[in-house]
N, C-alpha and C positions, 0 to 999 in steps of 0.2 A: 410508572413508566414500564413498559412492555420490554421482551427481550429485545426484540429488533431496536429498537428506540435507543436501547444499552448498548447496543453493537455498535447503531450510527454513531454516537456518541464516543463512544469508545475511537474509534476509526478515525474520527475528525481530529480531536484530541492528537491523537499518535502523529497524522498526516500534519497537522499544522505544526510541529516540532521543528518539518524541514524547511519550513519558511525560516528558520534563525540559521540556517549551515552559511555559511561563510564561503565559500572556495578561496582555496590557497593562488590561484591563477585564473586570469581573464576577469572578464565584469558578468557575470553570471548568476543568476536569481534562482531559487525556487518560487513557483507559485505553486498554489493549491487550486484546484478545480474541484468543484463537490453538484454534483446531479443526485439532490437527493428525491426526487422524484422516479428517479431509474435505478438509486441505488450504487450511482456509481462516484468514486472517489478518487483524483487522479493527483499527483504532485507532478508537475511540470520543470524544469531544467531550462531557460529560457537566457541566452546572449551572445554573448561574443567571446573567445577567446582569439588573442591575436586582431589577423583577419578570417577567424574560422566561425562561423552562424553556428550556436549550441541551441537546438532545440529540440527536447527528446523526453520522453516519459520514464521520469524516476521509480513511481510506485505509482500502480493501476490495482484496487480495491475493486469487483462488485462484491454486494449482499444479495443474495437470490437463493429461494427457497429457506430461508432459516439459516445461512450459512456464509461465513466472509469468504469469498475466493478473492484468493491473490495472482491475479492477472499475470504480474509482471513486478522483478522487486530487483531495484538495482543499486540498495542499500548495501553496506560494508558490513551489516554485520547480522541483516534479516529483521525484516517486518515482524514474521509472523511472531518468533519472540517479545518484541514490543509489546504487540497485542496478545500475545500472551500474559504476559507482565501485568499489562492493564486490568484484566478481566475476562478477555474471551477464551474458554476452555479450547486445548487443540482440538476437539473432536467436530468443533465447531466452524475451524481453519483451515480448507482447504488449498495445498498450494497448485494453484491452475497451471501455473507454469511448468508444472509437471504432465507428462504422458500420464494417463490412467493407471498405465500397467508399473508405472514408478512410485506413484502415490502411493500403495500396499507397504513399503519398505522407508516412507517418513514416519514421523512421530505424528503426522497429523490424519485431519478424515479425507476418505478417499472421494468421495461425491457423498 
């Protein structure tokens, strides 16, 4: 198995974790969304609370050029750690959701 292969892998693993979250309030799910043909890997936030419609993107993963960019992470306590944890080096972690010029002052790779 190739790196990328270890990355997807790695990545789905972590993302299908938030299918078990529970919420404390409303009827509210995560799904998983996975485009592994684009590389791209979404968890989804999907219900109701109240009468209020929850639908909104938890964690947005792509893999492009050799590298995991985290889109968008609206996790308690951060993705990139997780996949950290798992296997993927930071250097390898870029967090997207950052401006360019911020990215120099994480722990992770800049592009």
């Amino acid at each position: 198995m190739g790196i990328l292969d270890t990355y997807r892998q790695i990545v789905q693993n972590v993302l299908r974790e938030y299918v078990r979250v529970q919420y404390a309030y409303g009827k509210i799910q995560n799904e998983v969304v996975f485009d592994r043909e684009a590389d791209r890997y979404l968890v989804m936030s999907v219900g109701w609370h109240d009468a209020k419609r929850i639908h909104g993107c938890l964690v947005h993963i792509d893999i492009a050029d050799g590298k995991v960019w985290i889109q968008r992470d609206g996790t308690e306590h951060g993705i990139a750690r997780e996949l950290e944890k798992a296997g993927i080096p930071k250097d390898q972690i870029i967090l997207g959701f950052h401006s360019p010029e911020v990215r120099q002052y994480t722990e992770y790779a800049v592009a």
